[in-house]
C-alpha positions in Angstrom: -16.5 -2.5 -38.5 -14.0 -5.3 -38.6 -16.0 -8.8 -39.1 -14.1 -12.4 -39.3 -17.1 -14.3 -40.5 -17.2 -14.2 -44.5 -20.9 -14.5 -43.9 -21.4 -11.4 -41.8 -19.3 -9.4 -43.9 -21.6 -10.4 -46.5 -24.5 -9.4 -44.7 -23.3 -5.9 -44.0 -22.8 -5.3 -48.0 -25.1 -3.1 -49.8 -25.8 -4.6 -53.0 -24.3 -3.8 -56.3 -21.1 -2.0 -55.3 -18.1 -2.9 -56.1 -15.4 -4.6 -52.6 -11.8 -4.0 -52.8 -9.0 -6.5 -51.9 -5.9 -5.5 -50.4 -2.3 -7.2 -49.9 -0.5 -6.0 -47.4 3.1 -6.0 -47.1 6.0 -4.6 -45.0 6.8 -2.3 -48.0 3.7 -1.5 -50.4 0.0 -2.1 -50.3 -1.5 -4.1 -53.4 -4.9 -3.2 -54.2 -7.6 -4.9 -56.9 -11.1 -4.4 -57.0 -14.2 -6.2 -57.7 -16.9 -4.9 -60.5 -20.4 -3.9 -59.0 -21.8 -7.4 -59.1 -18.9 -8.5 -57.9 -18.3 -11.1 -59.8 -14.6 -10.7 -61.1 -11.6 -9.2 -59.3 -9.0 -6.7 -61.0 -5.6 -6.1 -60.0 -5.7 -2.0 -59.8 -2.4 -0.5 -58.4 0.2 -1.1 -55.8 0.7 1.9 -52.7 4.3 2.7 -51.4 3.7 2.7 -47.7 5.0 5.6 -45.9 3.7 5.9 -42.4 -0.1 4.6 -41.5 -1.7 8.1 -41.8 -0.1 8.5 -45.2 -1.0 5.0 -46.5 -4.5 4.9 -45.3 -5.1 8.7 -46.9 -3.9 7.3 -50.0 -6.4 4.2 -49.6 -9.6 6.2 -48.6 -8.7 8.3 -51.7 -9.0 5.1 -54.0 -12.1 3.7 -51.9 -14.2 6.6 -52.4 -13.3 7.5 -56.0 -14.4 4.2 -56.4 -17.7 3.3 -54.2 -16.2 0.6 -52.8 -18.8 -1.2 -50.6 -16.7 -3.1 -48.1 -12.6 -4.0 -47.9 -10.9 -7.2 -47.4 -7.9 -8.1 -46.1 -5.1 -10.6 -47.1 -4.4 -12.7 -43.5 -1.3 -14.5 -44.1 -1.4 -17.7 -41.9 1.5 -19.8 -41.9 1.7 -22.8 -43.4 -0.2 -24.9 -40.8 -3.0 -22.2 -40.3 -1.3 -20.8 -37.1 -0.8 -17.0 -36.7 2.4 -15.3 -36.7 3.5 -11.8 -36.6 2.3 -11.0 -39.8 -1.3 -11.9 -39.2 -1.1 -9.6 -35.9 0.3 -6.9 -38.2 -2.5 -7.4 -40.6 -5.4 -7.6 -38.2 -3.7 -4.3 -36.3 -3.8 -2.4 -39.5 -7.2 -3.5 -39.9 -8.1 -2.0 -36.8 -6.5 1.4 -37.1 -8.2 1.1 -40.7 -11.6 0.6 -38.9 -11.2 3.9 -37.0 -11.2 6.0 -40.0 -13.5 4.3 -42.4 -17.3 2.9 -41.7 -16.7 0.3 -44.6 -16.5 -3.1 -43.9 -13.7 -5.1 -43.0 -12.8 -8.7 -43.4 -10.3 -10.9 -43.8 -8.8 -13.9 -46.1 -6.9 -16.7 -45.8 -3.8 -15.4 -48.6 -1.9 -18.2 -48.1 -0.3 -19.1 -51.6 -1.8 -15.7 -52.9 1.8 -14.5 -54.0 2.8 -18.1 -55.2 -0.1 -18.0 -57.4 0.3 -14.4 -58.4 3.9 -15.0 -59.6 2.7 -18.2 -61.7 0.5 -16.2 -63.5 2.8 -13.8 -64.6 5.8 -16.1 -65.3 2.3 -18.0 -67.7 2.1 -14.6 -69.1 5.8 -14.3 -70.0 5.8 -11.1 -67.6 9.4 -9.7 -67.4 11.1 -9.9 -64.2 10.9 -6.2 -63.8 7.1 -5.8 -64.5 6.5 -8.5 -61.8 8.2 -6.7 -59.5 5.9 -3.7 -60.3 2.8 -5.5 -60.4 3.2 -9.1 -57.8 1.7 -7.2 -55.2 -1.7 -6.1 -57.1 -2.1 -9.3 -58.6 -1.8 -11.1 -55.1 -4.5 -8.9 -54.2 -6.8 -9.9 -57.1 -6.5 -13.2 -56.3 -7.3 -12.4 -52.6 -10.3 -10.5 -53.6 -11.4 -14.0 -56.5 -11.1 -16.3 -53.2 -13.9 -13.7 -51.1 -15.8 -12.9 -54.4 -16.0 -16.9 -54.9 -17.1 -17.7 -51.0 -19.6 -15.0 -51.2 -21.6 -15.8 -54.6 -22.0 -19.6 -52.1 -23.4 -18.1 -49.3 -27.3 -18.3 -48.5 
């Protein structure tokens, strides 16, 4: 169940159970996820992407071992809010994703996500190497933050 509204998405949440955040790019799949109250997000690992069926095995497998309640979704806009390729990319994963999984599914605006994720790390006098390893989780921590925020304002 794919649902663009933040609001909706909240809606359709149980309560108390813990949301992943996922940034998706050509070449790996960063994942963090949110504690049960959903309060705080944690970068957790970063997936080598192989082929769709392959990836999205390897992402169920995380999503159940950890009771994750819904999924969202890093939509990278461009720059002036438009979308490209990517975004069509993104919301097409989303809805093979959809087919295999009854968890909720929305998206968020990830513009600056990486940008952000990189400052952090150079801040933490990360190595260049161990960014590399860990840009793409972190981007998706920050993804997950943003949705965690929005939702703790709704109703």
């Amino acid at each position: 169940m794919i649902l663009d509204a933040t609001e909706d998405f909240a809606a359709a949440l149980p309560p108390r159970r813990a949301l992943a955040g996922l940034d998706l790019g050509e070449r790996t799949i960063g994942v963090a996820v949110s504690d049960g109250m959903r309060s705080v997000a944690t970068p957790l690992e970063t997936i080598r992407r192989k082929k769709f069926t392959a990836d999205a095995e390897a992402l169920l497998a995380i999503l159940t071992a950890r009771d994750i309640a819904g999924i969202v979704l890093g939509l990278p806009r461009n720059m002036d809010g438009s979308e490209g390729p990517r975004c069509q990319s993104t919301r097409a994963f989303a809805r093979n994703l959809s087919r295999r999984t009854e968890l909720p599914i929305t998206f968020w605006d990830e513009r600056l996500s990486t940008v952000a994720a990189e400052k952090a790390l150079l801040e933490a006098d990360t190595t260049r190497k161990r960014r590399a390893e860990v840009i793409d989780h972190v981007a998706a921590s920050y993804i997950l933050q943003g949705l965690l925020d929005r939702i703790r304002h709704i109703g």
